[in-house]
C-alpha positions, 0 to 999 in steps of 0.5 A, spaced: 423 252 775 430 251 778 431 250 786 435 256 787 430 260 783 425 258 787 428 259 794 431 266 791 424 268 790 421 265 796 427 270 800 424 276 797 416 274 798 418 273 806 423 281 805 417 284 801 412 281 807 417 284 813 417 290 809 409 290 807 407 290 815 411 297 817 407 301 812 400 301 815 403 303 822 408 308 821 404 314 822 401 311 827 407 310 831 411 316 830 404 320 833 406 315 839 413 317 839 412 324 837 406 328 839 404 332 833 397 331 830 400 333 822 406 327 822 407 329 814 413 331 815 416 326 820 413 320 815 418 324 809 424 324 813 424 317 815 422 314 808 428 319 806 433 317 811 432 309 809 433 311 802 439 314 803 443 310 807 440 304 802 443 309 796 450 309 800 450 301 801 446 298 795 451 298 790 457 297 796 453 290 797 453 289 789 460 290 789 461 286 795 458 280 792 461 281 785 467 280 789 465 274 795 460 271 792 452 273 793 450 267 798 455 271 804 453 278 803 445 276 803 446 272 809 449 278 813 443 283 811 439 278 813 441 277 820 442 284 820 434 286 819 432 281 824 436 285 829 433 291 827 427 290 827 427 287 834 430 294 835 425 298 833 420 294 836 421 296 844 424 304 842 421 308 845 424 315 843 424 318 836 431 318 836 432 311 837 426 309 831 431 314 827 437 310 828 433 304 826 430 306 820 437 308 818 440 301 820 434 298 816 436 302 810 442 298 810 440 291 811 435 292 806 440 294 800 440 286 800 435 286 794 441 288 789 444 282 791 437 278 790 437 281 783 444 280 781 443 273 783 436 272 779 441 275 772 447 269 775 442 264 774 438 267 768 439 266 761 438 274 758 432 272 753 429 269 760 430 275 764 425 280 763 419 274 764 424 271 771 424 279 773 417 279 772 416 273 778 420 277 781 417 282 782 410 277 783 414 275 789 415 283 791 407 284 790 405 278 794 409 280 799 405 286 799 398 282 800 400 279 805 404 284 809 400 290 810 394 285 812 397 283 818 401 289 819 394 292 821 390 288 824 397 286 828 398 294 829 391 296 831 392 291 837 398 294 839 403 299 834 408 296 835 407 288 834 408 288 827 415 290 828 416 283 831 413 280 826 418 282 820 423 280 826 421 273 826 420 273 818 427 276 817 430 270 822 427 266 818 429 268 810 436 268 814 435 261 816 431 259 809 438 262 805 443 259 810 441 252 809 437 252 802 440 257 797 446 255 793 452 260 791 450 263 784 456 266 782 463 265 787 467 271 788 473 272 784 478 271 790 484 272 785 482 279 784 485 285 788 479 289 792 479 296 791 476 300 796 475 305 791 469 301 789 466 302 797 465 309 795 458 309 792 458 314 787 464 311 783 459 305 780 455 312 779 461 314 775 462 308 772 454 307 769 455 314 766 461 312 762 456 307 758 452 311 754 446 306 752 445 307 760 445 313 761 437 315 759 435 309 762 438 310 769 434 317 768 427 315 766 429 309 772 430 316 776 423 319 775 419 312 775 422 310 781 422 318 784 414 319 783 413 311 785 415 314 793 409 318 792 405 311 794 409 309 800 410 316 802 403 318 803 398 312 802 397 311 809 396 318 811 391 319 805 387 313 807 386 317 814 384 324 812 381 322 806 377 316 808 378 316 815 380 309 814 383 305 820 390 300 821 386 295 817 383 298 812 389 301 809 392 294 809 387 291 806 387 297 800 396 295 800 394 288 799 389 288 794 394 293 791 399 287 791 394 281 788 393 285 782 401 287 781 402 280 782 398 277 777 400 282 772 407 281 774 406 273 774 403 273 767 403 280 763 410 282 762 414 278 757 408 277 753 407 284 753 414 286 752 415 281 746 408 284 742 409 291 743 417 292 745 421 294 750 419 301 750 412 301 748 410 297 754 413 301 758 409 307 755 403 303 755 404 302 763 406 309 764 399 311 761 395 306 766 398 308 772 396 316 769 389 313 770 389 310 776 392 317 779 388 321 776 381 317 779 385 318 785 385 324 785 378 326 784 375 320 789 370 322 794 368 315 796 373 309 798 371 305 793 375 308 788 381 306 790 380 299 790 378 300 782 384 304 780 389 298 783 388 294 776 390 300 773 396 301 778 399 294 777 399 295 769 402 301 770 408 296 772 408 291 766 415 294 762 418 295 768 421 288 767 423 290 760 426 296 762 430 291 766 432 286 762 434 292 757 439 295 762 443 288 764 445 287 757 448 294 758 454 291 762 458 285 762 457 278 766 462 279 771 460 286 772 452 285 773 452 284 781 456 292 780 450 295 775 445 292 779 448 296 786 447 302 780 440 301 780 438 299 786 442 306 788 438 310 782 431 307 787 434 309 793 437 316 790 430 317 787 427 315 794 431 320 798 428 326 794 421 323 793 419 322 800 420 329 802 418 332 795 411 329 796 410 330 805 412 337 803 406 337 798 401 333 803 403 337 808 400 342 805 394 340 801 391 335 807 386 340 809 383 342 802 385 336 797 389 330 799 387 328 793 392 333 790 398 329 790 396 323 787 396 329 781 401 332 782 404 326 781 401 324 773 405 331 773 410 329 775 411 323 771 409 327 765 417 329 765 419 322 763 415 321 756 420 324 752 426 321 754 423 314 753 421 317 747 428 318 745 430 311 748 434 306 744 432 299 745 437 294 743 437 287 741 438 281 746 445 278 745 443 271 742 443 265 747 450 261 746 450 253 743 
């Protein structure tokens, strides 16, 4: 495995773990700051703002990045997250922990970048196994994150916070003086400001007709996929009357089977049973793990639904590398922003469709969500069935 692989990964393990810390913790200080018993709705709202300011962003820093080179725009995100979450750390009213999360929808949208960078390096026969780590990366993230977060945030709510600081400061540093350019921006092409504007990439991804059903399966995968983040933490109080650490330690056991199963599974996987079946394959595991969510009575039973969980996610690598061979070499930093802006979009509506759905089944069947949930990802099958796979363009002499 090559040096800047390496350290591309690293970056996005320390972005998952600074990511990871706030999730036990969130509802905990929007209580603090709020006052409301029911945080269900505020939790939705935030998730939400987050999204859409990384809808707005993501595909302005894949754009940026085709056109400056990945290196400078990973830099700025990166200094940017330290400063913000060193905001939101000492905020002390609502509005200002809005404005945080708002700024940390920005500076987030770095992971476009982080992915087109990981195509520039890759050869496209590798890349579903090379999106497979990363993604491992991702999920050992979130091991390590939501333990620390809530062991830090039963001390003090808002210690995690200057804990991803300190991460984010030094994923800046790591990036700075280890990581190469991948892919040098082509200085002697004209910038069009029109390509600031997210929804022309949008525009552009829905003239490539081979594209257009994968980025509306992505919707929906990734849409239900805000079920978890959105909900998890305030299902583990009501249900299981679990404090900060439980909910971390259940996040991160939730990361070390996705990790494992991200690490090893998905290129063998795609191989054997094709694109498409893996997906299906995943899709049916997931399903599983959200209907024993469903009907749980003890808290044992999430922790034996996390391998379903992380199954669910083997053809999602796949998935990927059939979309990147959908666009050209020079525009994938601009098919990345798209996709990386279909995630946010999906997590603009998701967050505030699944509060409002907790919001009222808590008291009689918080596990209701997580069937509405199989409900919802129902909606999906038919357009992988009608999907097309294409084969991979053969490596060059």
């Amino acid at each position: 495995m090559n040096r800047p692989l390496i350290i591309i990964l690293a970056a996005v393990m320390l972005d998952s773990i600074g990511i990871g810390l706030i999730f036990p913790i969130l509802p905990k200080l929007l209580e603090e700051v709020t006052h409301v018993a029911n945080i269900a709705p505020y939790v939705g709202v935030m998730f939400a703002l987050y999204a859409a300011i990384q809808f707005i962003f993501s595909p302005v820093l894949g754009v940026l990045s085709d056109r400056f080179g990945r290196r400078p725009v990973l830099l700025i995100s990166l200094a940017g997250a330290a400063v913000d979450y060193l905001f939101m750390a000492f905020a002390p009213e609502l509005w200002m922990l809005v404005l945080g999360r708002a700024i940390a929808g920005f500076t987030s949208a770095n992971m476009a970048v982080a992915t087109a960078y990981i195509t520039d390096i890759t050869p496209e026969e590798q890349r579903a196994q090379r999106f497979g780590l990363f993604h491992a990366m991702f999920g050992i993230g979130f091991v390590i994150g939501p333990v620390l977060g809530g062991l830090l945030g039963d001390v003090w709510v808002r210690a995690p916070f200057i804990a991803a600081a300190v991460l984010n400061g030094l994923n800046f540093a790591l990036a700075l003086f280890m990581l190469p350019e991948s892919r040098p921006g082509r200085r002697d092409t004209r910038f069009d400001l029109k390509a600031l504007n997210p929804l022309v990439p949008l525009a552009w991804a829905f003239t490539l007709k081979g594209l257009v059903p994968l980025l509306l399966v992505f919707f929906i995968l990734n849409f239900v996929g805000n079920m978890y983040g959105t909900v998890w933490a305030l299902y583990g109080y009501d249900a299981f009357q679990w404090n900060g650490l439980m909910v971390g330690i259940s996040l991160a056991g939730y990361g070390i089977f996705h990790a494992i199963v991200q690490a090893v599974l998905p290129g063998p996987a795609s191989k054997r049973f094709g694109e498409r079946n893996a997906l299906l394959i995943g899709l049916a595991c997931e399903c599983a793990g959200l209907l024993l969510m469903g009907f749980a009575t003890q808290g044992w039973v999430v922790f034996a639904a996390l391998p379903l969980f992380a199954l669910g996610g083997i053809g999602i690598p796949a998935f990927q590398s059939l979309a990147t061979r959908q666009a050209d070499a020079d525009k994938q930093g601009q098919l990345q922003g798209v996709m990386a802006s279909i995630v946010s979009l999906a997590s603009i509506f998701g967050p505030l469709y699944f509060a409002g759905f907790y919001f009222g089944i808590k008291d009689w069947w918080p596990g209701l969500i997580w069937i509405i949930g199989v409900g919802t990802y129902l909606l999906a099958i038919p357009l992988i069935l009608a999907m097309r796979t294409r084969a991979a363009a053969p490596a060059p002499a």
